[in-house]
C-alpha positions as CSV (number, residue, x, y, z in Angstrom):
1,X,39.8,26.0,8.8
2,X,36.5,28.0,10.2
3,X,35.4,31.1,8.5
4,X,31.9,33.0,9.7
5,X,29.5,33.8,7.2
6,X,27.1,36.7,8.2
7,X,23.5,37.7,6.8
8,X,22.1,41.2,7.2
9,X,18.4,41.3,7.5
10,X,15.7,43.9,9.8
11,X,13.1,44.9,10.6
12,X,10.4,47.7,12.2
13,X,9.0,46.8,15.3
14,X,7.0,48.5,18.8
15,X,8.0,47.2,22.1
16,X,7.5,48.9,25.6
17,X,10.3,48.1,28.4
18,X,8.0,47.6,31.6
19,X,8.3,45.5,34.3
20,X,4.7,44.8,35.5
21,X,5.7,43.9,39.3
22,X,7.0,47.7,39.5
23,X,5.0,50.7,39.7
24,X,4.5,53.0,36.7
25,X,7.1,55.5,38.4
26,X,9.4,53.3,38.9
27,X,9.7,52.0,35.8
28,X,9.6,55.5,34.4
29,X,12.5,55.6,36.4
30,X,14.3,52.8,34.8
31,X,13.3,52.7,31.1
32,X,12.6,56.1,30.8
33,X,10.8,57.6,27.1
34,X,11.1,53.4,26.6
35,X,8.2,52.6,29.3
36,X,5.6,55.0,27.5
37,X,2.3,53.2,28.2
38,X,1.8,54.0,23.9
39,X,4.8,52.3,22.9
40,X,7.5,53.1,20.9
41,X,9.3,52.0,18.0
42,X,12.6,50.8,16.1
43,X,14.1,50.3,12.8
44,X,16.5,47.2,14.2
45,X,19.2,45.7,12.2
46,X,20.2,42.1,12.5
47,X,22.9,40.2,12.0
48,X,22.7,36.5,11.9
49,X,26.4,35.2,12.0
50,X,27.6,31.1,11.3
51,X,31.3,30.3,12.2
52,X,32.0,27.1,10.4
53,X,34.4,24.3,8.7
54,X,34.1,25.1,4.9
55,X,31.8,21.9,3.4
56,X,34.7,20.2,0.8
57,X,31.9,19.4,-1.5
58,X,30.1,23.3,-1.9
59,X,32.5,25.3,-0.3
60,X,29.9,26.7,2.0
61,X,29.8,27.0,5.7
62,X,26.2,26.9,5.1
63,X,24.1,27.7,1.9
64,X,23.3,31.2,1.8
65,X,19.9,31.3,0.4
66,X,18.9,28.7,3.5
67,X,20.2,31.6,6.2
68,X,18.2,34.1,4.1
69,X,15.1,31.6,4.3
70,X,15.4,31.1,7.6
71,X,15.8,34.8,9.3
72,X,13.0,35.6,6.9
73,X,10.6,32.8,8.3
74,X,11.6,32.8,11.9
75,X,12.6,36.2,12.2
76,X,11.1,38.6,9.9
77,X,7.5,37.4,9.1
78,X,7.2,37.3,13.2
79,X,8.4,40.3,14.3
80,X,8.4,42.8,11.3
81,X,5.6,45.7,11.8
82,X,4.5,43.5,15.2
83,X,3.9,45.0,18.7
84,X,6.0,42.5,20.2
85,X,4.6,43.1,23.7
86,X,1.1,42.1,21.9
87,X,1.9,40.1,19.0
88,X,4.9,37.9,19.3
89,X,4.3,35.1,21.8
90,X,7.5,35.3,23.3
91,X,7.4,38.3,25.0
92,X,4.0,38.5,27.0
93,X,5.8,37.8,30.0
94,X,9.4,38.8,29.1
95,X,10.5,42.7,29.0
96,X,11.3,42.9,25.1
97,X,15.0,44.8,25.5
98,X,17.3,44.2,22.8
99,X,19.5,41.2,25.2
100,X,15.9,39.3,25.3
101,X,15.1,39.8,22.0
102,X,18.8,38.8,21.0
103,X,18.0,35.5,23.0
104,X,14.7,34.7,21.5
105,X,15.8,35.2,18.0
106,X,18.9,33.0,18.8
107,X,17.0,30.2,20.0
108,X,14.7,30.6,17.0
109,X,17.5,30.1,14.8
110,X,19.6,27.3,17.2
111,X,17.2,24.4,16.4
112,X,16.9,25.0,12.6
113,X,20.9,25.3,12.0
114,X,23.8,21.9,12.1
115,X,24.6,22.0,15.6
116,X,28.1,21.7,14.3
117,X,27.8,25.2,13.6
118,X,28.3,28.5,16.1
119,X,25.6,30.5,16.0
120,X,25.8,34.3,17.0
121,X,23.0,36.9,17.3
122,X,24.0,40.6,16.8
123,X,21.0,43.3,17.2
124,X,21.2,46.9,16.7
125,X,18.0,48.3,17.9
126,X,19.6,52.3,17.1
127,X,22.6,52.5,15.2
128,X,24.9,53.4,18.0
129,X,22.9,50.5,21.0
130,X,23.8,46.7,19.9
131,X,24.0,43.7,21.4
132,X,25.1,40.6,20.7
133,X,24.8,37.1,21.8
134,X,26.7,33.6,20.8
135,X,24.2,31.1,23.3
136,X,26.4,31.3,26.8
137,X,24.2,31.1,29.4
């Protein structure tokens, strides 16, 4: 039997969508409002999700209070209140849109949970724009 456990968690964040081998019209044209040169902001939502055998001994597909520990460490103390274009590593060279922030969280998470474990990424960066990524490639 596999159940999925979830854990809600956010956080505030500035990001600009720009591609710097395009011209500033061009990606005006693309990202629109999103490629303002003064950056711009969300309040995302996240949803880190664990699909699982149920552990005989706990009962747990994994321990709650580690999830919570680890989207706090990983996740929230890195991006919350950050300029991710500026701040978070990760993005100097790569376009922060929700799909590649999606990733990066992901793989932020991948190492530090049982690999027996499916790991799945959903991002709402507006409460109607979401994505969500499980690790295909």
């Amino acid at each position: 039997m596999r159940v999925t456990v979830s854990r809600k968690a956010h956080f505030n964040a500035a990001h600009r969508l720009y591609n710097n081998e395009w011209s500033d019209a061009r990606n005006a044209e693309v990202f629109g409002k999103c490629a303002n040169p003064n950056y711009h902001g969300h309040n995302y939502e996240l949803i880190i999700s664990v699909k699982g055998k149920i552990h005989p001994d706990t009962g747990f597909v994994m321990d709650m209070k580690v999830l919570k520990a680890l989207i706090r460490e990983e996740i929230e103390e890195q991006f919350d209140h950050k300029n991710l274009n500026e701040e978070v590593p990760e993005f100097k060279t790569l376009n922060p849109t929700a799909e590649n922030i999606s990733v990066v969280i992901w793989e932020k998470l991948r190492n530090k949970i049982s690999e027996d474990l499916e790991l799945t990424v959903t991002l709402y960066e507006t409460p109607r724009n979401f994505v969500t990524y499980s690790g295909e490639s």
